[in-house]
N, CA, C, O and CB atoms as a CASP TS submission, in Angstrom:
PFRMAT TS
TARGET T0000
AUTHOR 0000-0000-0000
METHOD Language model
MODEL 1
PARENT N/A
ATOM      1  N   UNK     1      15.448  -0.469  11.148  1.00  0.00           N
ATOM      2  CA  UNK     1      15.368   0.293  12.372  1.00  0.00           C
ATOM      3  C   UNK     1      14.385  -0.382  13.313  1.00  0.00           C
ATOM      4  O   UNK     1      13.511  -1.028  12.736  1.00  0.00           O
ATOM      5  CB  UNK     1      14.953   1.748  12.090  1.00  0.00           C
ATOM      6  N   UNK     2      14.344  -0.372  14.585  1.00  0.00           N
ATOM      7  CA  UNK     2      13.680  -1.112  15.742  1.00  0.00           C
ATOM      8  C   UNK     2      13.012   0.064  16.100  1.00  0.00           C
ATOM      9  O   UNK     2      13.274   1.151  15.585  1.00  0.00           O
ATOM     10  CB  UNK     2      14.611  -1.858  16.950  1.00  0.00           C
ATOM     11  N   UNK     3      11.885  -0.163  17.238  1.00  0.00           N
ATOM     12  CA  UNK     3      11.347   0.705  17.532  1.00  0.00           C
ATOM     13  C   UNK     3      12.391   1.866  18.557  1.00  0.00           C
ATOM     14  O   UNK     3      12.387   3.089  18.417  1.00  0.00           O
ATOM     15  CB  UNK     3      10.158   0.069  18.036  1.00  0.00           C
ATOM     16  N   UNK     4      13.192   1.124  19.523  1.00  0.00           N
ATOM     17  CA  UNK     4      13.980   2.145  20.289  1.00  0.00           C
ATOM     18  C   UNK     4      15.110   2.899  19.288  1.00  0.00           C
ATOM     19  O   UNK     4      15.759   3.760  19.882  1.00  0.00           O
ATOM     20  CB  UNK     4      14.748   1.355  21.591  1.00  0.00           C
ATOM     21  N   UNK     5      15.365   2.761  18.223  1.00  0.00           N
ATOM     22  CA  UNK     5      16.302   3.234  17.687  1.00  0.00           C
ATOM     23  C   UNK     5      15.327   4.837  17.122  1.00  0.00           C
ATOM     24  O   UNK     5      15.663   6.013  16.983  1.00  0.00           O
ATOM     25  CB  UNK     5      17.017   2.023  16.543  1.00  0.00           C
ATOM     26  N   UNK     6      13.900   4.002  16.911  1.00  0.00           N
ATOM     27  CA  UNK     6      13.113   5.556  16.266  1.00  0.00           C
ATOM     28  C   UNK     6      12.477   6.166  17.372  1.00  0.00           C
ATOM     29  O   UNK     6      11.775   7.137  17.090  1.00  0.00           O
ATOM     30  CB  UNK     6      11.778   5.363  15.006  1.00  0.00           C
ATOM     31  N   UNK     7      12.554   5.819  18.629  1.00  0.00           N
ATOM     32  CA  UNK     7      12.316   6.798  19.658  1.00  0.00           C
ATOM     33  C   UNK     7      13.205   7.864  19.855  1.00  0.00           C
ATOM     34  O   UNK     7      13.114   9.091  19.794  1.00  0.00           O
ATOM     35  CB  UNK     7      12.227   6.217  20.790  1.00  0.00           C
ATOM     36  N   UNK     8      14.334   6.832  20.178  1.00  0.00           N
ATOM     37  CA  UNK     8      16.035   8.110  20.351  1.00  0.00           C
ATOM     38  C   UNK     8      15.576   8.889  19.254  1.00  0.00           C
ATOM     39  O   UNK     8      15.012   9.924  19.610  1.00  0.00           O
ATOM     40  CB  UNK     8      18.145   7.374  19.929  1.00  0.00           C
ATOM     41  N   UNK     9      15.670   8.648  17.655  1.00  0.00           N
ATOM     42  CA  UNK     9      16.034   9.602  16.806  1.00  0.00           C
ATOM     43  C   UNK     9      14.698  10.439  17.224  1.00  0.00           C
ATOM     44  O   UNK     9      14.791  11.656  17.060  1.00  0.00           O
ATOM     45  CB  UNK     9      16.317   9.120  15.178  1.00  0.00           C
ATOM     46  N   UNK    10      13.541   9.972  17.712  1.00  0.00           N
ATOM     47  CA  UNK    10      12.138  11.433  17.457  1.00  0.00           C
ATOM     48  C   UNK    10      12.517  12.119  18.926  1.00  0.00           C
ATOM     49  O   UNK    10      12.178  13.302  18.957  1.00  0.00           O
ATOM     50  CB  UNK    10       9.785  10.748  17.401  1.00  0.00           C
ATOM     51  N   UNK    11      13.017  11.739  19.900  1.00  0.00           N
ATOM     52  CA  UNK    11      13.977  12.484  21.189  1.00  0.00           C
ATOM     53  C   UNK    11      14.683  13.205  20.331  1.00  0.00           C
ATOM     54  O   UNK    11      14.157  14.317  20.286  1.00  0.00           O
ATOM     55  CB  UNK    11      15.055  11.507  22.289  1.00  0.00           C
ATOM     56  N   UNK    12      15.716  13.145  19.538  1.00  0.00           N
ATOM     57  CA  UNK    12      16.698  13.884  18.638  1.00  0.00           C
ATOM     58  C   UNK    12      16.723  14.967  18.056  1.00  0.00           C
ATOM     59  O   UNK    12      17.504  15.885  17.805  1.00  0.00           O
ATOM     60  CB  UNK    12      16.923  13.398  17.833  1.00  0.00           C
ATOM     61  N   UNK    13      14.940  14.438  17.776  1.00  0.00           N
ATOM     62  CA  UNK    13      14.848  15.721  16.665  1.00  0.00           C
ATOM     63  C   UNK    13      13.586  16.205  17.236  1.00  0.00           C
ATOM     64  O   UNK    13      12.896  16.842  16.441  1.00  0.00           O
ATOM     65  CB  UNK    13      14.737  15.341  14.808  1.00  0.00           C
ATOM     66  N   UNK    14      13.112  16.058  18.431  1.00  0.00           N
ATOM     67  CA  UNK    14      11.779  17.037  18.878  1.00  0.00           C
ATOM     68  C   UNK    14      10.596  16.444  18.213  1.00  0.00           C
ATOM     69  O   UNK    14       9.441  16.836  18.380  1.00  0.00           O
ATOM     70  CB  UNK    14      11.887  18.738  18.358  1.00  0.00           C
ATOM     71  N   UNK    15      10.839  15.813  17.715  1.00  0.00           N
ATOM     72  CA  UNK    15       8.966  15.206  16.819  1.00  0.00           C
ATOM     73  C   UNK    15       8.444  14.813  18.603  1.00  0.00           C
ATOM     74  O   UNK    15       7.404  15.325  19.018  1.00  0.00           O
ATOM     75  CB  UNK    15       9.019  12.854  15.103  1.00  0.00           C
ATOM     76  N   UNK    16       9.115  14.068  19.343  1.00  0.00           N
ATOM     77  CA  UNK    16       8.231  13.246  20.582  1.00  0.00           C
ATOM     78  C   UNK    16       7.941  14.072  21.465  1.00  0.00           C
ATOM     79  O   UNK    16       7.094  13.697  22.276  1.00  0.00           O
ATOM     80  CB  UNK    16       8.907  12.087  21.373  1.00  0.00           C
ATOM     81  N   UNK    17       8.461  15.322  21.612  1.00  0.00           N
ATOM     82  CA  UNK    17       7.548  16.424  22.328  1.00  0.00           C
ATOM     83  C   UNK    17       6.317  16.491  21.858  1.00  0.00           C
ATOM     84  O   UNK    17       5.486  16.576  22.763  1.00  0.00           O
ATOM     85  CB  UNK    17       8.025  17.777  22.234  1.00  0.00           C
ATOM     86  N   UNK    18       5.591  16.482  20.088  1.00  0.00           N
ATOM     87  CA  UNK    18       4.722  17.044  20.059  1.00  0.00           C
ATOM     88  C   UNK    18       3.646  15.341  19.889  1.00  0.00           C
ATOM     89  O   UNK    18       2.427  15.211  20.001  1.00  0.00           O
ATOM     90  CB  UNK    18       4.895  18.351  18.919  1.00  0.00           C
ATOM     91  N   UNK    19       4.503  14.487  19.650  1.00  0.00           N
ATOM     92  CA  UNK    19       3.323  13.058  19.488  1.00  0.00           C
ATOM     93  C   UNK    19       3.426  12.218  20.577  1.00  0.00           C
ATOM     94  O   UNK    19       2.883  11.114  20.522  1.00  0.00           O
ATOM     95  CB  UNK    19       3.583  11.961  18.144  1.00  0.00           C
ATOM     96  N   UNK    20       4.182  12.646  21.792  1.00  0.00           N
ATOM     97  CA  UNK    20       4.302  10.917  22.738  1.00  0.00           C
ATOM     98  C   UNK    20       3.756  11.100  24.128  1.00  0.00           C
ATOM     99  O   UNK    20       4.285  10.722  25.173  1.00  0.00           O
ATOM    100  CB  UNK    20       6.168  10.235  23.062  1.00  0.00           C
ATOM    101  N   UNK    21       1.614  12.298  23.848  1.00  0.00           N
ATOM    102  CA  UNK    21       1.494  12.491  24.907  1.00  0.00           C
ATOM    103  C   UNK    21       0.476  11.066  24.878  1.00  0.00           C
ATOM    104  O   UNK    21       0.833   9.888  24.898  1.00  0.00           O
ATOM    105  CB  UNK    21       1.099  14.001  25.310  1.00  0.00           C
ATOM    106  N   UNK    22      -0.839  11.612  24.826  1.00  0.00           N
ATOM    107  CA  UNK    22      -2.279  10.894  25.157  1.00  0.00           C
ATOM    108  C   UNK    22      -2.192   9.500  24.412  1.00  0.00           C
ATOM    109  O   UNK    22      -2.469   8.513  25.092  1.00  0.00           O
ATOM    110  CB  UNK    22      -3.726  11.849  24.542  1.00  0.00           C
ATOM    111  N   UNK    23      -1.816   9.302  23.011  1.00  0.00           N
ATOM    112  CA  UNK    23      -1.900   8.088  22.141  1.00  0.00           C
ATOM    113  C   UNK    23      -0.515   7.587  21.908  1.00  0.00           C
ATOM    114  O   UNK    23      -0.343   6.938  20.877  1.00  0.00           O
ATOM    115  CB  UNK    23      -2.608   8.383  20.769  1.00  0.00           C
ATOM    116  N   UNK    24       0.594   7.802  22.776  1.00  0.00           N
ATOM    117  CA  UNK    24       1.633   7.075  22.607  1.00  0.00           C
ATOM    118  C   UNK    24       1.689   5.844  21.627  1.00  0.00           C
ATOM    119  O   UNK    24       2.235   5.694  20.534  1.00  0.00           O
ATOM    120  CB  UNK    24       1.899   6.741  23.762  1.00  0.00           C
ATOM    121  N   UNK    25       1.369   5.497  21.960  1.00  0.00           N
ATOM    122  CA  UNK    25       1.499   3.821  21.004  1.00  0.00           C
ATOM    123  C   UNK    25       0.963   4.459  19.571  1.00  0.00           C
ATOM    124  O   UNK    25       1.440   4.482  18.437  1.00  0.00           O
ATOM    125  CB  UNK    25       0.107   2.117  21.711  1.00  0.00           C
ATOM    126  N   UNK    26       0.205   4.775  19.940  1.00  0.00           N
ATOM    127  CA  UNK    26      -0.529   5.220  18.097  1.00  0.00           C
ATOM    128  C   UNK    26       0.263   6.103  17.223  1.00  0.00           C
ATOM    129  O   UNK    26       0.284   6.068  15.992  1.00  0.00           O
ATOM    130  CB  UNK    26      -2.096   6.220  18.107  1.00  0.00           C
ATOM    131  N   UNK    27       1.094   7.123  18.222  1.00  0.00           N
ATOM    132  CA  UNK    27       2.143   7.750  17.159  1.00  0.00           C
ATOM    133  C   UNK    27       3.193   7.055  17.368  1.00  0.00           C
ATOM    134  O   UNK    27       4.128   7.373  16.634  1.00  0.00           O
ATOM    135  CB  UNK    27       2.526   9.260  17.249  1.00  0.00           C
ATOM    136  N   UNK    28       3.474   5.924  18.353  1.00  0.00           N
ATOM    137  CA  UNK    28       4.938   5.389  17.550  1.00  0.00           C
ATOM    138  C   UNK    28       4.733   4.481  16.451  1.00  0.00           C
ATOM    139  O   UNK    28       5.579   4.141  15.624  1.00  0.00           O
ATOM    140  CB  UNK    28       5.963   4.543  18.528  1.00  0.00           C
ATOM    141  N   UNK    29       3.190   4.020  16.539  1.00  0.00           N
ATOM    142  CA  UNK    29       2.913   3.329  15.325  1.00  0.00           C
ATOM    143  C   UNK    29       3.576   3.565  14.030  1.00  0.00           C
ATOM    144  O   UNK    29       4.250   2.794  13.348  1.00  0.00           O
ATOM    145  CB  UNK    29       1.708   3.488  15.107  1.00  0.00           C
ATOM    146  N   UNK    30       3.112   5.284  13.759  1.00  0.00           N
ATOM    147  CA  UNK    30       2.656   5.704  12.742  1.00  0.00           C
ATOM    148  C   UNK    30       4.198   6.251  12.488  1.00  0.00           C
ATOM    149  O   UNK    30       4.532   6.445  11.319  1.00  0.00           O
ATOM    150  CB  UNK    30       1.301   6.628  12.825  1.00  0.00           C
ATOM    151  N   UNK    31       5.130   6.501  13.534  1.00  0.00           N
ATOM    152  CA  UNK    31       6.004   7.038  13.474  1.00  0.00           C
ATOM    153  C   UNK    31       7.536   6.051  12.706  1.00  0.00           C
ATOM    154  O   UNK    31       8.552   6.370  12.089  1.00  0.00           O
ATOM    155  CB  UNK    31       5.948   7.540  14.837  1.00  0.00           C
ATOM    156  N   UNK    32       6.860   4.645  13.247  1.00  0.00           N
ATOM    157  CA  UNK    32       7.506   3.478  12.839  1.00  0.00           C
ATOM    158  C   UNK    32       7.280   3.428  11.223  1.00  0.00           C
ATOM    159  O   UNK    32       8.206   3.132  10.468  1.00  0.00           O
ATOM    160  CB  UNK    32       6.907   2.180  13.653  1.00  0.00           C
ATOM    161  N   UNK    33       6.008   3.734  10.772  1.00  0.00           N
ATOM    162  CA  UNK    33       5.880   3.521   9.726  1.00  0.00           C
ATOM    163  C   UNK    33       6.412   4.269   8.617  1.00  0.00           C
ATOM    164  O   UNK    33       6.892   3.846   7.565  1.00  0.00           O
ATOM    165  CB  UNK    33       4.927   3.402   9.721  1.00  0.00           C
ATOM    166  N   UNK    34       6.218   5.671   9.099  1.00  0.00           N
ATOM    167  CA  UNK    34       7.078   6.892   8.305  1.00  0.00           C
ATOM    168  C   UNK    34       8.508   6.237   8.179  1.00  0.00           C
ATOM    169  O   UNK    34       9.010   5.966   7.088  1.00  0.00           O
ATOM    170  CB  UNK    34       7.185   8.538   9.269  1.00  0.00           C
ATOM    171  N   UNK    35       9.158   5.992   9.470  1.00  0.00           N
ATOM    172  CA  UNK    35      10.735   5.868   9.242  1.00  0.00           C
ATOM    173  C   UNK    35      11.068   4.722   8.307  1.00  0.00           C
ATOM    174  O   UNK    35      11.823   4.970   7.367  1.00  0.00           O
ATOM    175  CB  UNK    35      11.535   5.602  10.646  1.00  0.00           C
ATOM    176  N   UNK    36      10.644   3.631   8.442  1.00  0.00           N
ATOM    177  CA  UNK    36      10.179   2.519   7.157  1.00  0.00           C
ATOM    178  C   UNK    36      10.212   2.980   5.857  1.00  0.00           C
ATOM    179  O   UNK    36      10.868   2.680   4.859  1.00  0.00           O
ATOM    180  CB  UNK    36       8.710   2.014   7.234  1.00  0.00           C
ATOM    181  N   UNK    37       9.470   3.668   6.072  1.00  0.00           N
ATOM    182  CA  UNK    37       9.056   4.143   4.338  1.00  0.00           C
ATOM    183  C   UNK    37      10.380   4.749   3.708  1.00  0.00           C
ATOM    184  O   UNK    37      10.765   4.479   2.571  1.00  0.00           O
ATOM    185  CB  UNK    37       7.667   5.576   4.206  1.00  0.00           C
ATOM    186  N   UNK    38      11.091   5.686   4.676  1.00  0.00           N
ATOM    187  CA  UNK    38      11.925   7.197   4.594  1.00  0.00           C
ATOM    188  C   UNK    38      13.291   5.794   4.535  1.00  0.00           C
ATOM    189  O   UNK    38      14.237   5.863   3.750  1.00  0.00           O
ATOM    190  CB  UNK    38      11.780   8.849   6.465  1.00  0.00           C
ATOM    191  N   UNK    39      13.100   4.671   5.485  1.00  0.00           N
ATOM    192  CA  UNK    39      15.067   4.077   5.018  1.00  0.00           C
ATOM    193  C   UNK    39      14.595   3.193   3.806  1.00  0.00           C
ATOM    194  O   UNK    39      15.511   2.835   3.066  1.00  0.00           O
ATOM    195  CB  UNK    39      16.262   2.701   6.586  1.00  0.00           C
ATOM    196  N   UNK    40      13.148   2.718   3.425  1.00  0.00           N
ATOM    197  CA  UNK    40      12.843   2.003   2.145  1.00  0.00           C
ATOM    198  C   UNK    40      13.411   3.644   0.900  1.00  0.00           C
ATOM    199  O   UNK    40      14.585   3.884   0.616  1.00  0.00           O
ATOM    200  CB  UNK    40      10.620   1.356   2.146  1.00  0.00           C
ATOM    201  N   UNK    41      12.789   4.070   0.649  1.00  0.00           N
ATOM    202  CA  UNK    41      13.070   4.929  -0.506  1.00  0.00           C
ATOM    203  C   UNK    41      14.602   5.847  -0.389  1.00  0.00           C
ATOM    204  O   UNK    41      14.880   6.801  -1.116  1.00  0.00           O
ATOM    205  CB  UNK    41      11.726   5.971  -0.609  1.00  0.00           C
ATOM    206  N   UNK    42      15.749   5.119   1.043  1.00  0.00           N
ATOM    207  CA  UNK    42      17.084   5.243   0.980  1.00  0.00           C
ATOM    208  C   UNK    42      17.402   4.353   0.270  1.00  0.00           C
ATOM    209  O   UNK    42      17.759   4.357  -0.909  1.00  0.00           O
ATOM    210  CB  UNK    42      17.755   5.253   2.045  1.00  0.00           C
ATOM    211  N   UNK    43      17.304   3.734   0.828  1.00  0.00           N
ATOM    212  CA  UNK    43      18.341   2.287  -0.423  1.00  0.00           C
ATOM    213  C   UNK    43      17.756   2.295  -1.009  1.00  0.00           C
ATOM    214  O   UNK    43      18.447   2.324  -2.027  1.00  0.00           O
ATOM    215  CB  UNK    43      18.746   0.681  -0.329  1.00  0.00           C
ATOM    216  N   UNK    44      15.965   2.292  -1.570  1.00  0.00           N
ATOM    217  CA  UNK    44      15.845   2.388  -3.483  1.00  0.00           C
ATOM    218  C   UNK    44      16.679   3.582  -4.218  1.00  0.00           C
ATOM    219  O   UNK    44      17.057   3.466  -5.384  1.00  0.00           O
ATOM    220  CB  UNK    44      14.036   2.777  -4.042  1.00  0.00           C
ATOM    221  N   UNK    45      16.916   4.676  -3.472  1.00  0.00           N
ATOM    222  CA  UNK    45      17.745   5.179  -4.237  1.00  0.00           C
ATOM    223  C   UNK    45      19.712   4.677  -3.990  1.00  0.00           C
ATOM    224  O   UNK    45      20.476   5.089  -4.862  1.00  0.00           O
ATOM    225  CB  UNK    45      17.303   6.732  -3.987  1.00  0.00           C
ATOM    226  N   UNK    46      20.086   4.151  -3.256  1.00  0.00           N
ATOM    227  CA  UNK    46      21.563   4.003  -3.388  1.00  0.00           C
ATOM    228  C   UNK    46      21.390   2.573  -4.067  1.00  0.00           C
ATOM    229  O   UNK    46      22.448   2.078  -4.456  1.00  0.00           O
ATOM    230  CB  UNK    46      22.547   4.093  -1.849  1.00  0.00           C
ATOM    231  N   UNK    47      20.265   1.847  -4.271  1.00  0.00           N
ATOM    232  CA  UNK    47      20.041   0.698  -5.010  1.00  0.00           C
ATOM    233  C   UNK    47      20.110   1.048  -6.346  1.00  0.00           C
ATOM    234  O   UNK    47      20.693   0.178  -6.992  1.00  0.00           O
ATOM    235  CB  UNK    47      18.832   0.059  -4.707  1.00  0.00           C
ATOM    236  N   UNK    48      19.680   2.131  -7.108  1.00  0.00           N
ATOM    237  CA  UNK    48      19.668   2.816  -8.509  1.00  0.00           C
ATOM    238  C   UNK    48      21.240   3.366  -8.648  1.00  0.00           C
ATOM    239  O   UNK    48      21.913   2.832  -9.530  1.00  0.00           O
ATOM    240  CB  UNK    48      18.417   4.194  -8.599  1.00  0.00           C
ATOM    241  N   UNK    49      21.795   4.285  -7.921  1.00  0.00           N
ATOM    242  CA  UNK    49      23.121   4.934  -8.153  1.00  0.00           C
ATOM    243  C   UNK    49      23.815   4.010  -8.335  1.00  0.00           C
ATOM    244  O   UNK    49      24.541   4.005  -9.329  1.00  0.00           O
ATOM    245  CB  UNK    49      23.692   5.755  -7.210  1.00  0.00           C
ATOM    246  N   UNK    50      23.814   3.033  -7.515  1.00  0.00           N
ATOM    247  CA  UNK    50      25.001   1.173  -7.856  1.00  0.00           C
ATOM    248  C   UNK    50      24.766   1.362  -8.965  1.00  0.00           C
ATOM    249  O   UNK    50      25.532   2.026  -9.662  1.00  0.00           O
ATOM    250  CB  UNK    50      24.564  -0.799  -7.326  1.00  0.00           C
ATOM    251  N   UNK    51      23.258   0.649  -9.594  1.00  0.00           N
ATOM    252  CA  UNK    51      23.273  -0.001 -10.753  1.00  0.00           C
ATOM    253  C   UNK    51      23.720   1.287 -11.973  1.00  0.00           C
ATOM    254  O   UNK    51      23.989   0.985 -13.136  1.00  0.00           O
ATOM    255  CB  UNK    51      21.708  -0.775 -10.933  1.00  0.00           C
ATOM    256  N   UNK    52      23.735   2.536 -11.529  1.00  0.00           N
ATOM    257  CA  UNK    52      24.185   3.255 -12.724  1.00  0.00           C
ATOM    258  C   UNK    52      25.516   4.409 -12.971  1.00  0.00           C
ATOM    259  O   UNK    52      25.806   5.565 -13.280  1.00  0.00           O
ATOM    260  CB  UNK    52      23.020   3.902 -13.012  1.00  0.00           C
ATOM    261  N   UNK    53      26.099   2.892 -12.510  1.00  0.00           N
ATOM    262  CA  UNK    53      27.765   3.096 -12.599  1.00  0.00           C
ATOM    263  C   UNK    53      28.327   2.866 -13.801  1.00  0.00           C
ATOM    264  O   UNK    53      29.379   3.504 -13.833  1.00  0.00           O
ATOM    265  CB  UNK    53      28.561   2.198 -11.710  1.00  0.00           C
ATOM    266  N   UNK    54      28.112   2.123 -15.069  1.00  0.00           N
ATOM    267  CA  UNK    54      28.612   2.254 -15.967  1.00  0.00           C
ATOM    268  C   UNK    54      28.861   0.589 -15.771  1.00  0.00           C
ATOM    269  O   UNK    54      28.227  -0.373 -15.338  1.00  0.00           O
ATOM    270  CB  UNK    54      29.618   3.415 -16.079  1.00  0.00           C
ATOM    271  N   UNK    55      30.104   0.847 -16.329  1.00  0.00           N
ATOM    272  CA  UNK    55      30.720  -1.044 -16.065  1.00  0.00           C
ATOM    273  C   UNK    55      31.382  -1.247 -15.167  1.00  0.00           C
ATOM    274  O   UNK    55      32.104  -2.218 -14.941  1.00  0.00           O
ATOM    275  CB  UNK    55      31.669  -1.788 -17.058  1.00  0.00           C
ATOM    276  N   UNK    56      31.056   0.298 -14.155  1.00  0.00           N
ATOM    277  CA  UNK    56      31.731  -0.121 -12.815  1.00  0.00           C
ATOM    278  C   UNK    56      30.351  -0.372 -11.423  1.00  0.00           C
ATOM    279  O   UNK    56      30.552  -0.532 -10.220  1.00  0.00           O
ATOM    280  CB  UNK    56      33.004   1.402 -12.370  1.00  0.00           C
ATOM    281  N   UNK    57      29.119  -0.328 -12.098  1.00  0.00           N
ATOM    282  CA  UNK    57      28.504  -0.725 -11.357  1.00  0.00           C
ATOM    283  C   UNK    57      27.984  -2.494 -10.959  1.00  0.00           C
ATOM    284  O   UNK    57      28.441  -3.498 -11.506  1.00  0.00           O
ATOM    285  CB  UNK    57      27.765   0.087 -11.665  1.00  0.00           C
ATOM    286  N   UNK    58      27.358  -2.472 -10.314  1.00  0.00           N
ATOM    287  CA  UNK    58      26.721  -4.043  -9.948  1.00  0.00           C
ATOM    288  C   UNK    58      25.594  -4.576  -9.414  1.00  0.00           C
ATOM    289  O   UNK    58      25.313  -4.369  -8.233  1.00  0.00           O
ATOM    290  CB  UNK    58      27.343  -4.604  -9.195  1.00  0.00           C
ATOM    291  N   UNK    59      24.862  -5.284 -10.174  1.00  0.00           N
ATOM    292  CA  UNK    59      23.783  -5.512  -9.860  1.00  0.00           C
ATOM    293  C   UNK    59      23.493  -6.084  -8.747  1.00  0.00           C
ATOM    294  O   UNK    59      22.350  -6.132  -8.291  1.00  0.00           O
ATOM    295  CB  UNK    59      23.372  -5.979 -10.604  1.00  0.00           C
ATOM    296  N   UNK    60      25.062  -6.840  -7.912  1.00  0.00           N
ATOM    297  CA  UNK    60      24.761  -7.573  -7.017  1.00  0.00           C
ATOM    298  C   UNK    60      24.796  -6.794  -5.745  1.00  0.00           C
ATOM    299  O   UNK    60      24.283  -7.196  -4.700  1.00  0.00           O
ATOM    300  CB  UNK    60      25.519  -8.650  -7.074  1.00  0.00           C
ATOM    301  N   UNK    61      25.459  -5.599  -5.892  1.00  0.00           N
ATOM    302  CA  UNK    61      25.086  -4.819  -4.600  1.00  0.00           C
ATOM    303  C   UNK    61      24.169  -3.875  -4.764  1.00  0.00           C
ATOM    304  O   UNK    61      23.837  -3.184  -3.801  1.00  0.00           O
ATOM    305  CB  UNK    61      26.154  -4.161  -3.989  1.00  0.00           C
ATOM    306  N   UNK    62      23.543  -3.670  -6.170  1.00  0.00           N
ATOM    307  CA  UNK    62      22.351  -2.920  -5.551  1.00  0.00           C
ATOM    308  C   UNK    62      21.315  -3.858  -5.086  1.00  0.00           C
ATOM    309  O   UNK    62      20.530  -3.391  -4.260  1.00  0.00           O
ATOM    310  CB  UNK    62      21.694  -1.936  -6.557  1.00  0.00           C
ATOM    311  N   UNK    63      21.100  -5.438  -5.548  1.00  0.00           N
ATOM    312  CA  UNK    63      20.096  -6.563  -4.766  1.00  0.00           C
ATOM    313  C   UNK    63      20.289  -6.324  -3.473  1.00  0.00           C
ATOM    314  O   UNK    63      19.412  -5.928  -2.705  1.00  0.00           O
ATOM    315  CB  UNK    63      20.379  -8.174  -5.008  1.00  0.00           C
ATOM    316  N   UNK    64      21.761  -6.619  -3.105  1.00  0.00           N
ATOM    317  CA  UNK    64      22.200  -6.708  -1.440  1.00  0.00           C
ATOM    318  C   UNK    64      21.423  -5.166  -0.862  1.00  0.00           C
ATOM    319  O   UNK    64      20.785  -5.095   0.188  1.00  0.00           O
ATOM    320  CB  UNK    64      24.396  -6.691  -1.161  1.00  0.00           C
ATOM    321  N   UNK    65      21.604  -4.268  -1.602  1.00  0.00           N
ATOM    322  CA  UNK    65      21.101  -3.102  -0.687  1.00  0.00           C
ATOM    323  C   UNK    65      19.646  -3.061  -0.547  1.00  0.00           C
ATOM    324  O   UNK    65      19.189  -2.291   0.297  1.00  0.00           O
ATOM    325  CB  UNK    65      21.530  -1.727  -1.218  1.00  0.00           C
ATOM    326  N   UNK    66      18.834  -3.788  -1.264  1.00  0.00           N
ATOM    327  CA  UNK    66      17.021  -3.479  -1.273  1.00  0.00           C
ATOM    328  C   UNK    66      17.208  -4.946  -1.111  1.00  0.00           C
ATOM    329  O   UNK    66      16.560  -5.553  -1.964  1.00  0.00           O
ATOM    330  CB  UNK    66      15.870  -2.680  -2.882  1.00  0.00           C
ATOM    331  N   UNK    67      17.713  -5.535  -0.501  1.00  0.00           N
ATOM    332  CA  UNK    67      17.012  -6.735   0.616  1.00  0.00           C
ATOM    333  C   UNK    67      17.289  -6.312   2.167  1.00  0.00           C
ATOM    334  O   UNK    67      16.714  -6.928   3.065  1.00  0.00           O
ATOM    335  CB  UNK    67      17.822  -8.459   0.391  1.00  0.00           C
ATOM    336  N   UNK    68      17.957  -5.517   2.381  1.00  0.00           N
ATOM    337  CA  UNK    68      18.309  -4.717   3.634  1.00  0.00           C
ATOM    338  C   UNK    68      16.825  -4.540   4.311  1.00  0.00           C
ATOM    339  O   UNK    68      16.543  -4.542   5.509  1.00  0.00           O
ATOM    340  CB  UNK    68      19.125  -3.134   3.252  1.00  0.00           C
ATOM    341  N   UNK    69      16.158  -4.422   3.430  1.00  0.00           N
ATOM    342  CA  UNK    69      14.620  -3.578   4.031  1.00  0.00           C
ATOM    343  C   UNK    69      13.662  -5.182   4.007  1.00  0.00           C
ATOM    344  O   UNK    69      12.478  -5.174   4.344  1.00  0.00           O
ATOM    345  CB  UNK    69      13.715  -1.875   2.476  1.00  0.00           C
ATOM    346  N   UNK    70      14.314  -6.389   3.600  1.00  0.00           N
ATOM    347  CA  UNK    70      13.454  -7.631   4.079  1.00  0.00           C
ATOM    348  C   UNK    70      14.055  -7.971   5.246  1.00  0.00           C
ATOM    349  O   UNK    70      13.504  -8.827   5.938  1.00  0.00           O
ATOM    350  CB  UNK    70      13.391  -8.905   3.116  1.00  0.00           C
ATOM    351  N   UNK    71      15.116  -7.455   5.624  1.00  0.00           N
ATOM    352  CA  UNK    71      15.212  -8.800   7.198  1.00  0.00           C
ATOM    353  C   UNK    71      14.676  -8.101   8.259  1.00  0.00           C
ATOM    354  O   UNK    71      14.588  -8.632   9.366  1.00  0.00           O
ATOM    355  CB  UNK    71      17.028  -9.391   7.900  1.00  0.00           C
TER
END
């Protein structure tokens, strides 16, 4: 996620009414960082459900999905 993509969504959902007066920058900081965290511990979990498919799962798309969060 980029920073304008987590502005729209805190427009979306009302969080930027209550953080985007006096320290702007400091809560999109912090706001950047939450959303980080929140799509990191998405794909660690659709990274686990792959791998525990049985012999229909794959290790190579749960890698592909938790490198999503390096580029």
């Amino acid at each position: 996620m980029n920073k304008d993509e987590i502005i729209l969504m805190a427009d979306a959902s009302g969080i930027a009414y209550y953080g985007m007066g006096k320290d702007r920058d400091k809560f999109l900081h912090y706001l950047e960082a939450f959303a980080n965290l929140v799509a990191e511990r998405k794909r660690e979990a659709c990274a686990v459900i792959c791998e525990a498919q049985g012999e229909y799962g794959d290790e190579q798309y749960a890698a592909a999905i938790r490198a999503r969060g390096t580029q």
